[in-house]
NULOZA-27925 format. One record per residue (C-alpha): x negated, y negated, z; residue in three letters. Coordinates in Angstrom, 2 decimals, decimal comma. Layout:
ATOM X Y Z ALA
...
//
This chain:
ATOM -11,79 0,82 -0,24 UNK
ATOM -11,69 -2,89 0,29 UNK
ATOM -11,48 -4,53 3,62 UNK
ATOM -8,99 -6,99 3,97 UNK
ATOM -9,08 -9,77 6,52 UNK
ATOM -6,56 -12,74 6,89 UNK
ATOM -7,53 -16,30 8,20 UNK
ATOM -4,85 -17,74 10,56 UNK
ATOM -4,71 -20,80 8,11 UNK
ATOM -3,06 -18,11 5,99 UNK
ATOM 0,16 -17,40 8,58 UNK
ATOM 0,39 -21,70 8,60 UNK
ATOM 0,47 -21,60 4,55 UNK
ATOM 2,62 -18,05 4,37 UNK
ATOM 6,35 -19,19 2,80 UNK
ATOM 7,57 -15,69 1,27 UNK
ATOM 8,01 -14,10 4,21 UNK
ATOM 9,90 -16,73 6,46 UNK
ATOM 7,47 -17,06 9,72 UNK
ATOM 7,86 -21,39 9,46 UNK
ATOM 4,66 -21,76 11,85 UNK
ATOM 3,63 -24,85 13,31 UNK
ATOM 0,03 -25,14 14,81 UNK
ATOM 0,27 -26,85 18,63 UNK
ATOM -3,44 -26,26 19,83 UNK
ATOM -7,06 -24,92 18,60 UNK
ATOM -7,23 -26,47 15,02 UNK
ATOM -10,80 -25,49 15,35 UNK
ATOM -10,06 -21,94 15,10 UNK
ATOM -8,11 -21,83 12,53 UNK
ATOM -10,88 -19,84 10,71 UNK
ATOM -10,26 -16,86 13,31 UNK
ATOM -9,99 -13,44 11,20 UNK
ATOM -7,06 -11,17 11,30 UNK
ATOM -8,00 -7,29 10,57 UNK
ATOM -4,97 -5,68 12,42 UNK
ATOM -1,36 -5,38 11,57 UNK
ATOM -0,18 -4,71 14,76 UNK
ATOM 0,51 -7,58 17,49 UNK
ATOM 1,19 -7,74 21,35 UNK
ATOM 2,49 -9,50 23,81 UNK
ATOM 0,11 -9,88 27,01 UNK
ATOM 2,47 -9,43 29,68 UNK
ATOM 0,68 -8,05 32,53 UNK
ATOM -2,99 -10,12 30,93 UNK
ATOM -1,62 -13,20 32,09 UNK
ATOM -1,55 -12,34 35,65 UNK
ATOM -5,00 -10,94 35,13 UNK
ATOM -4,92 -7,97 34,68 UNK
ATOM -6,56 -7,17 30,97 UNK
ATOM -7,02 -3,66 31,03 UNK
ATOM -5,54 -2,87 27,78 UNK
ATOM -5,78 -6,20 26,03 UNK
ATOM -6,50 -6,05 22,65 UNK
ATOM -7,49 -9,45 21,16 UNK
ATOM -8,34 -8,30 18,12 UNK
ATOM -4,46 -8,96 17,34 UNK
ATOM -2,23 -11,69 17,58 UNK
ATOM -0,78 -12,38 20,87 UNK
ATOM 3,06 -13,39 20,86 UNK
ATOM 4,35 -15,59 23,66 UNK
ATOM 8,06 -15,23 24,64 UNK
ATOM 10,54 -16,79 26,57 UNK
ATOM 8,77 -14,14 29,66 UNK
ATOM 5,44 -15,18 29,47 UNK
ATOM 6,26 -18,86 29,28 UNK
ATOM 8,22 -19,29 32,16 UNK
ATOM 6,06 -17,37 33,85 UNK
ATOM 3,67 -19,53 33,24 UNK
ATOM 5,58 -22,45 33,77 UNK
ATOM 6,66 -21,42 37,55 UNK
ATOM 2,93 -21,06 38,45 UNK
ATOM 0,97 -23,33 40,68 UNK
ATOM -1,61 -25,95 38,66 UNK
ATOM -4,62 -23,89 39,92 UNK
ATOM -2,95 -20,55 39,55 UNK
ATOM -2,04 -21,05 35,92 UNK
ATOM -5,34 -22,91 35,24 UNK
ATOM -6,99 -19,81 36,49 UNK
ATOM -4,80 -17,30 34,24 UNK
ATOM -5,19 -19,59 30,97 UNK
ATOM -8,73 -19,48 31,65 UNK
ATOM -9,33 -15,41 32,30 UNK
ATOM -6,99 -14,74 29,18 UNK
ATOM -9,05 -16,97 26,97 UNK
ATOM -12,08 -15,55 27,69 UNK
ATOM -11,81 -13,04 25,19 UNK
ATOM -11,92 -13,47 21,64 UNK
ATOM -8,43 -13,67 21,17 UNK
ATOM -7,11 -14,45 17,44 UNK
ATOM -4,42 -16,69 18,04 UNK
ATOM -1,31 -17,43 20,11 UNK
ATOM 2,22 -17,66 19,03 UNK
ATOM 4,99 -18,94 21,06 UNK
ATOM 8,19 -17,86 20,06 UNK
ATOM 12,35 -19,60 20,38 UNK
ATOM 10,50 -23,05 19,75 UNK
ATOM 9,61 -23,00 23,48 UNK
ATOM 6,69 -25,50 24,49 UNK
ATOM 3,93 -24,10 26,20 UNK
ATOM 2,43 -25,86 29,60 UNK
ATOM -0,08 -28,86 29,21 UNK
ATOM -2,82 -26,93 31,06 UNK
ATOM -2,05 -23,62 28,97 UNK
ATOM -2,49 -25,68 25,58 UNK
ATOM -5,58 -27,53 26,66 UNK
ATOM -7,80 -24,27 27,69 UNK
ATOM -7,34 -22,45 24,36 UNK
ATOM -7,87 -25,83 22,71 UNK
ATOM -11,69 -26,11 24,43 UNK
ATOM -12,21 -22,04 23,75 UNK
ATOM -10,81 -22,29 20,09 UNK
ATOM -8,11 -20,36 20,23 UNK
ATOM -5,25 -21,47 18,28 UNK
ATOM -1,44 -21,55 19,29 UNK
ATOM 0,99 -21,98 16,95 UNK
ATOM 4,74 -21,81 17,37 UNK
ATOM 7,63 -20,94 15,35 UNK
ATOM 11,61 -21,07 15,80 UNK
ATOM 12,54 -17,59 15,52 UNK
ATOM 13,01 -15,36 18,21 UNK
ATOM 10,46 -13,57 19,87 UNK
ATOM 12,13 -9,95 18,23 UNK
ATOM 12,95 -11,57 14,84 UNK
ATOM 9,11 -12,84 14,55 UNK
ATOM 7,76 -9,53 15,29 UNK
ATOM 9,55 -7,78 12,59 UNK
ATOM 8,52 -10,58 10,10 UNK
ATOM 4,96 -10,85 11,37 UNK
ATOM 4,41 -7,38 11,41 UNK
ATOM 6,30 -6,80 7,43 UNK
ATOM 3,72 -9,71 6,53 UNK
ATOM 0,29 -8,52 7,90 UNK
ATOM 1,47 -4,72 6,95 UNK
ATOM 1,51 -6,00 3,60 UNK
ATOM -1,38 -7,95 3,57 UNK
ATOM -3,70 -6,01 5,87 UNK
ATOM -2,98 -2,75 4,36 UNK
ATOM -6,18 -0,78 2,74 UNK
ATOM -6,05 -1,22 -1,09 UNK
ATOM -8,75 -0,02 -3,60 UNK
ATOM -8,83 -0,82 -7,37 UNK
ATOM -9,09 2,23 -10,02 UNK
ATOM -9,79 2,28 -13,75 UNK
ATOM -6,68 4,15 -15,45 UNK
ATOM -3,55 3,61 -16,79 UNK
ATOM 0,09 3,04 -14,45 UNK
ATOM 3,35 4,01 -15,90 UNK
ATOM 6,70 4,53 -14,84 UNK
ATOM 8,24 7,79 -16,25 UNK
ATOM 11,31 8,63 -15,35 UNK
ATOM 10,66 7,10 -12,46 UNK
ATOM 8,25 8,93 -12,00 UNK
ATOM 4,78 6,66 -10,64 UNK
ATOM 2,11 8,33 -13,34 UNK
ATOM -1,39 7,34 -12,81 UNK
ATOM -3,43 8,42 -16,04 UNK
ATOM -7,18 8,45 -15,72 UNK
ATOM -9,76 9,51 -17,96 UNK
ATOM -13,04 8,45 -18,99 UNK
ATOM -12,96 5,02 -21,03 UNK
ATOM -11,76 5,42 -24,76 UNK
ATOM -10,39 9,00 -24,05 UNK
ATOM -7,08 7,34 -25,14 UNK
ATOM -5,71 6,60 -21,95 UNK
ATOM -3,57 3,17 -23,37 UNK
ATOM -2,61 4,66 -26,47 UNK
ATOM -0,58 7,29 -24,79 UNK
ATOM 0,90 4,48 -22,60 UNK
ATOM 1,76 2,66 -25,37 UNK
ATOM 3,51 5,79 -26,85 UNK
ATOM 5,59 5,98 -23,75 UNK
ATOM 6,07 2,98 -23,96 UNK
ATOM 7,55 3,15 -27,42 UNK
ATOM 9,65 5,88 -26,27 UNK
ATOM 11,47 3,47 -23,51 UNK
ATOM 9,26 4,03 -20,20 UNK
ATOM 7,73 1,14 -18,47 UNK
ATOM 3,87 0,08 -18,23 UNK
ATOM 2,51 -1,38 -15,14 UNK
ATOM -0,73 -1,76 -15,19 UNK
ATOM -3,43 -1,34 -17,76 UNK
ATOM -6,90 -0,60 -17,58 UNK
ATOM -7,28 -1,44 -13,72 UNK
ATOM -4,85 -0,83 -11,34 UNK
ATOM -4,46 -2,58 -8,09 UNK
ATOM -3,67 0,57 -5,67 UNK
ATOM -2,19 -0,58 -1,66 UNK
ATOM -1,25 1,74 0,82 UNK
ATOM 2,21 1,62 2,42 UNK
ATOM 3,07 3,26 5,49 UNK
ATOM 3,07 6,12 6,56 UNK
ATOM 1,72 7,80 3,55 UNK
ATOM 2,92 6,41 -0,08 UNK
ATOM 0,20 4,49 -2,82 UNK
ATOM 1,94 1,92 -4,45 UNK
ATOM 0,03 0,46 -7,71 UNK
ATOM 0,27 -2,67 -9,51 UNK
ATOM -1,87 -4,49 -12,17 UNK
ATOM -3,69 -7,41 -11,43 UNK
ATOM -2,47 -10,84 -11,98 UNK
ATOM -4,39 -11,79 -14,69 UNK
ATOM -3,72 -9,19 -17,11 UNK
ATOM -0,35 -8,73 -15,80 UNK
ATOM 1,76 -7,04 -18,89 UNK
ATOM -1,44 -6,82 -21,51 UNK
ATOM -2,72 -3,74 -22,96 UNK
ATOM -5,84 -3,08 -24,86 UNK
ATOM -5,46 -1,20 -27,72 UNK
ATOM -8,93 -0,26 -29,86 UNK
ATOM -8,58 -1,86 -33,56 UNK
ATOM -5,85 -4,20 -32,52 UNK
ATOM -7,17 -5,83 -29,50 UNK
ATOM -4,81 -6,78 -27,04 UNK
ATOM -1,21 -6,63 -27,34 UNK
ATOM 1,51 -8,39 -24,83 UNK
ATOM 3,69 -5,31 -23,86 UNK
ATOM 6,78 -7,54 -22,17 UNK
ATOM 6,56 -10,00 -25,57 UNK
ATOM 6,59 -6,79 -27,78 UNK
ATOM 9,72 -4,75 -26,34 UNK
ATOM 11,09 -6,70 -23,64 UNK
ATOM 11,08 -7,10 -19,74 UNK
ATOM 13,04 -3,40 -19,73 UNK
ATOM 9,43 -1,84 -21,03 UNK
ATOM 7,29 -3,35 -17,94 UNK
ATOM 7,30 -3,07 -14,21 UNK
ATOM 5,51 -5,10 -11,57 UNK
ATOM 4,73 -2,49 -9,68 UNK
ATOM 5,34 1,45 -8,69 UNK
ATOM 4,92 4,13 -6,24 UNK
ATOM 2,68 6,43 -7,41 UNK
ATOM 3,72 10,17 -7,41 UNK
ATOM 1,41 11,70 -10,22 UNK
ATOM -2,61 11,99 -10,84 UNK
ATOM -3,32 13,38 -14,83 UNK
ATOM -6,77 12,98 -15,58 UNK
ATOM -7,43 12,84 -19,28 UNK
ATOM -10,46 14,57 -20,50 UNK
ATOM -12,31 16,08 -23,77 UNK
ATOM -11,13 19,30 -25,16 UNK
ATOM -14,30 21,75 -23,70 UNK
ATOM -13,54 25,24 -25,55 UNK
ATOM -16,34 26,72 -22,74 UNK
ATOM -14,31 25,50 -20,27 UNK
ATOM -10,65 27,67 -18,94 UNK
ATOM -7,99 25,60 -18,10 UNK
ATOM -4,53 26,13 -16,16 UNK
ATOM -2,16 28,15 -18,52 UNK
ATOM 0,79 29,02 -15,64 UNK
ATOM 0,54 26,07 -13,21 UNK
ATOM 0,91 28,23 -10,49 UNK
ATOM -1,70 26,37 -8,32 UNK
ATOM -1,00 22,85 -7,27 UNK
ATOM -3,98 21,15 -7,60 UNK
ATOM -4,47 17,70 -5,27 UNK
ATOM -6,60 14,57 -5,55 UNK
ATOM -7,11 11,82 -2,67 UNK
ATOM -6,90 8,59 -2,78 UNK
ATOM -6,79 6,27 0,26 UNK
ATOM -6,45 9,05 2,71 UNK
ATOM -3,01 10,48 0,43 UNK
ATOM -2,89 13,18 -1,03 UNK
ATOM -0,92 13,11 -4,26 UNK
ATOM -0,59 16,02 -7,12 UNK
ATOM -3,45 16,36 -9,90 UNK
ATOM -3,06 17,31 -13,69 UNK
ATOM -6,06 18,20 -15,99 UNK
ATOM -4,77 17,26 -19,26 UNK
ATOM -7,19 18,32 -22,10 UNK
ATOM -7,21 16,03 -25,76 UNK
ATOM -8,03 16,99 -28,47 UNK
ATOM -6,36 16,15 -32,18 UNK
ATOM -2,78 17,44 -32,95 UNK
ATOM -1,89 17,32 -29,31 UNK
ATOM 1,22 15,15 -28,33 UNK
ATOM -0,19 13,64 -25,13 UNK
ATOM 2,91 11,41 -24,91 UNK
ATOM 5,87 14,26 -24,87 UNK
ATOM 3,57 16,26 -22,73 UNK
ATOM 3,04 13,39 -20,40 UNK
ATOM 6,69 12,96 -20,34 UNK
ATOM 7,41 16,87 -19,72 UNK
ATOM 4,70 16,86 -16,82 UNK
ATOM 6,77 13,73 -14,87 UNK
ATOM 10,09 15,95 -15,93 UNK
ATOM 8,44 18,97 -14,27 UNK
ATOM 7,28 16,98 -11,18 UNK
ATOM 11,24 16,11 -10,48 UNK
ATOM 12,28 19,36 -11,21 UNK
ATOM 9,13 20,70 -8,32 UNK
ATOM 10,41 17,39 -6,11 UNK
ATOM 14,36 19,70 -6,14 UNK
ATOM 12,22 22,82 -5,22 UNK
ATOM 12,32 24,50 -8,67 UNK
ATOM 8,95 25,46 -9,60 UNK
ATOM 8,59 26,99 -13,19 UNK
ATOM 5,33 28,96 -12,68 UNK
ATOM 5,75 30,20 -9,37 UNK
ATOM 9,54 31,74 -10,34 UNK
ATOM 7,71 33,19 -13,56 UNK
ATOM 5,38 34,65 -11,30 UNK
ATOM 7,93 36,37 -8,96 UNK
ATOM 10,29 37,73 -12,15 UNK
ATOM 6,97 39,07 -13,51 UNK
ATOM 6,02 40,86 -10,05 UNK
ATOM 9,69 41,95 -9,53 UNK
ATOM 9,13 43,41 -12,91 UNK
ATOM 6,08 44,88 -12,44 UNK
ATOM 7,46 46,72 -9,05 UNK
ATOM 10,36 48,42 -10,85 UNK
ATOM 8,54 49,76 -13,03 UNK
ATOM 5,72 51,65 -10,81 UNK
ATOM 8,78 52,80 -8,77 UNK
ATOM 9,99 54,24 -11,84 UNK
ATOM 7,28 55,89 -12,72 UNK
ATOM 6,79 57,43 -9,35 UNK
ATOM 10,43 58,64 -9,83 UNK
ATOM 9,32 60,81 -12,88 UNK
//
């Protein structure tokens, strides 16, 4: 898993996501690292008490806090300022475009602590702040496999390299599903529970395919063949046909795999010449929708062969 930290020079050069922050104190700081998504609002820290203060995350200043600050004494508020920015807070942001006092600005400016403003109000910023460090603070991972969208079904295809993992992409592919990412995939977790993969930037749309070399997938059939990115709902690892080895003929047990803390479904597809990995690929994310509206092939099999299997020992009691 990779650990993802944000500098708060990155909120003053974010532009996607609409924060429009302006830095009014601690330019020295601006190197201060982000690691948590959440925010708060100090309240009851800037009257001293800092019980449950978490500096770790951004602190957001409202209209509140300001004009509580504002209605303080000199020595009173010099005194608050100073106990608040003892700790190692990340930054300050004042919301509504509200200025903050002189003496408030000047004692984060000597402990480093940068305050920054924005516009919006102080509820409007919190949703967009928190969307934007969700997104970037999130824990991610990288995997070497295959990502493609089936039916809409997010199918992560893994394997050991040249088991053939691209070539049945590229099948699916042909048959009017969409690739997402080749050969490494860019995995993020989104809250509460869901894996959402995407390929990296640089080979973005390229596939490597062994005799031609690489191929441009969107150039070949079209921006209807590619995706930029997908939940992922599916885990079939690709390996070598082992005749020693028994694998699942009924599907009865639903195997798992983990990744990031989520649990998500797990195939064991065996290769070996003749086999049509593509249409059983396809049938697998077919199967997984059909599981997804509670009908499970196997385990209804299962149940007409044990009904079966009942009658007839009662009927044979019977005679």
């Amino acid at each position: 898993m990779d650990s993802i930290t944000l500098a708060i020079q990155d909120l003053l050069e974010e532009t996607e996501y609409g924060l429009e922050l302006l830095l009014l104190a601690g330019a020295s700081g601006l190197g201060h690292r982000i690691s948590s998504p959440r925010i708060q609002k100090p309240g009851l820290a800037l009257t001293g008490y800092t019980e449950h203060l978490h500096p770790d995350r951004i602190q957001v200043l409202g209209n509140t806090e300001i004009s509580y600050l504002a209605q303080l004494d000199q020595q009173s508020a010099r005194s608050h300022a100073r106990a608040l920015c003892a700790f190692p807070i990340s930054c300050f942001i004042v919301t509504k475009g509200l200025v903050p006092p002189a003496n408030f600005l000047e004692i984060a400016e000597s402990a480093n602590i940068p305050v920054l403003g924005t516009h919006h109000q102080s509820s409007t910023f919190i949703s967009l702040i928190t969307k934007f460090l969700e997104e970037q603070l999130l824990p991610t991972t990288h995997l070497h496999g295959v990502l493609v969208d089936v039916l809409g079904v997010g199918v992560l295809l893994t394997g050991k390299s040249g088991i053939g993992k691209s070539e049945c992409a590229l099948e699916l592919v042909i048959r009017g599903h969409r690739l997402v990412a080749d050969d490494m995939v860019f995995i993020k977790k989104k809250m509460p529970a869901s894996l959402v993969g995407q390929s990296e930037q640089q080979i973005q749309h390229l596939m490597e395919i062994r005799g031609l070399g690489i191929i441009n997938i969107k150039d070949l059939y079209g921006v209807s063949s590619i995706r930029e990115k997908k939940i992922i709902d599916l885990v079939l690892e690709l390996e070598e046909w082992n005749p020693d080895q028994e694998y699942d003929r009924l599907g009865i047990d639903d195997r798992k795999t983990t990744i990031l803390g989520v649990d998500l479904p797990h195939l064991l597809i065996p290769v070996r010449p003749g086999r049509n990995l593509g249409a059983i690929i396809e049938v697998a994310a077919r199967n997984f929708l059909l599981k997804g509206m509670g009908y499970h092939s196997a385990r209804d099999f299962q149940e007409r062969l044990l009904s079966r299997m009942e009658v007839r020992h009662l009927g044979d009691e019977v005679e």
